[in-house]
C-alpha positions, 0 to 999 in steps of 0.5 A: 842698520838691520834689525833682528827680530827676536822670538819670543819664547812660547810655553809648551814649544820648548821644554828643557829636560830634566835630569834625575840622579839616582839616590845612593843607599845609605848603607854603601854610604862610608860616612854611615859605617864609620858612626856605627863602628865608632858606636860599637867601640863606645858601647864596648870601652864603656862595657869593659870598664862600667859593666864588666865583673873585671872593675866591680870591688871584691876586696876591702882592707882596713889599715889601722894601728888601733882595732877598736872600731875596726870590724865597724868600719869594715861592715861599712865598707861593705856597701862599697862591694859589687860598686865599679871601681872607677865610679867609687867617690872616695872623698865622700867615703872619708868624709862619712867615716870622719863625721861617724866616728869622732875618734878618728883623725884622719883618713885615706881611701887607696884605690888599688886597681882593679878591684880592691879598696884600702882604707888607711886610719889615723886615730886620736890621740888623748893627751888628757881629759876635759870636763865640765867644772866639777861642783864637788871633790867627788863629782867627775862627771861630763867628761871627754878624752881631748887631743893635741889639737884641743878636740874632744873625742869620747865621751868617758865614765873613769873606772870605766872605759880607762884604766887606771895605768892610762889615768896616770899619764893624761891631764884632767882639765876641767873647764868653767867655760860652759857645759860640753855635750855629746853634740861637740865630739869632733870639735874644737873645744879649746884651742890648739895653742892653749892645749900646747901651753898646757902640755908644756908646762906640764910637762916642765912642773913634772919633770923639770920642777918635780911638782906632781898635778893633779889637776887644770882648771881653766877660767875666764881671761887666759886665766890657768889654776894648777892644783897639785898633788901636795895641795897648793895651787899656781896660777897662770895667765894663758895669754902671756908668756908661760915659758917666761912664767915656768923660768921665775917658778924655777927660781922661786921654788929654787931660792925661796921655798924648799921642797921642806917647806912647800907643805905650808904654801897656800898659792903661787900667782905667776900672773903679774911681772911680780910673782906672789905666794902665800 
């Protein structure tokens, strides 16, 4: 058998060559010229809607059945002037006006493109007025216009701010259920419920029974006093049913007591399944 005698590799007597490739510049680079023609048109998109004098706000309009605090409103709104039109948080806008001005039920900020704010206002409606208890005849003071929902809204001085065509058609409730404060405009003071209740038999002694209130008062347990022009009182329980309670006021006034004969009543108590009167 032959064998080959194989050379061992010496350093220094063979020396493989080296290649070198020529580094390529960077701006004949594409990939390089698409990031800064996509930059370009990033800083352009965001100049033209962010930057530009086309989206700044130059007109604010105030929608409103009522002018009252109209003008008020509007200087308010007059931060909002030179503000982007895409960067205007409208739900923080409502909730300022809503939390300043308690007269104010609802609102609705329209964005109208591309440079113009409409705010739309619903404001309160009273349907009476509500008071602490007075302690005498004369005493009406402490009170607030309250709406349909049971939500006092303005503080009122009567003689005052009201006039007495607008006395006429609103409720006076007084309440024996703690003192009221400024801090409580724009809350619930009563419940929409109980506040319907009221409305509805006001609504059925007035029109339907022809008796004249002149005023509710309204005490511990759903317990309802009612006096009337003519100077006697009926009383109601809240927590049951009031429409059942109006139909045997109907029937009683209809069968026992006589329009004549009303001067010389003292009470009516609808409260129990039996009615009482003096």
């Amino acid at each position: 058998m032959k064998r080959y005698r194989t050379e061992k590799y010496r350093p220094g007597k063979y020396r493989p060559k080296r290649k070198f490739k020529k580094r390529k510049s960077i701006f004949k680079s594409r990939l390089f010229w698409d990031f800064v023609l996509f930059s370009i048109l990033i800083f352009l998109i965001f100049y033209f809607f962010f930057l530009s004098e086309i989206f700044k706000i130059k007109e604010i309009k105030v929608s409103s059945s009522e002018t009252s605090f109209k003008k008020e409103i509007e200087t308010l709104l007059e931060k909002e002037l030179g503000h982007n039109f895409f960067l205007v948080n409208s739900q923080e806008i409502e909730n300022e006006i809503l939390e300043k001005y308690p007269e104010i039920k609802s609102t609705h900020l329209k964005k109208k493109f591309p440079d113009s704010l409409i705010l739309e206002i619903e404001e309160r409606k009273p349907v009476g007025f509500f008071c602490s208890e007075k302690e005498s005849e004369e005493e009406k003071e402490n009170c607030f216009l309250i709406d349909n929902e049971g939500i006092i809204f303005k503080n009122v001085v009567f003689g005052g701010q009201i006039s007495e065509d607008n006395q006429k058609d609103l409720m006076m409730i007084f309440s024996a259920l703690g003192e009221l404060e400024g801090k409580n405009l724009g809350k619930e003071v009563i419940s929409k419920e109980k506040i319907d209740k009221l409305l509805k038999i006001n609504s059925e002694l007035e029109k339907s029974l022809k008796i004249n209130v002149e005023e509710f008062v309204l005490k511990g347990e759903g317990r309802l006093d009612i006096k009337t022009a003519e100077g006697w009182e009926i009383y109601f329980d809240l927590s049951g049913d009031v429409n059942f309670a109006l139909t045997k006021l109907g029937l009683l006034l209809a069968k026992e007591i006589p329009p004549e004969k009303r001067g010389e009543l003292s009470y009516i108590d609808l409260r129990f399944s039996k009615v009482y009167y003096k």
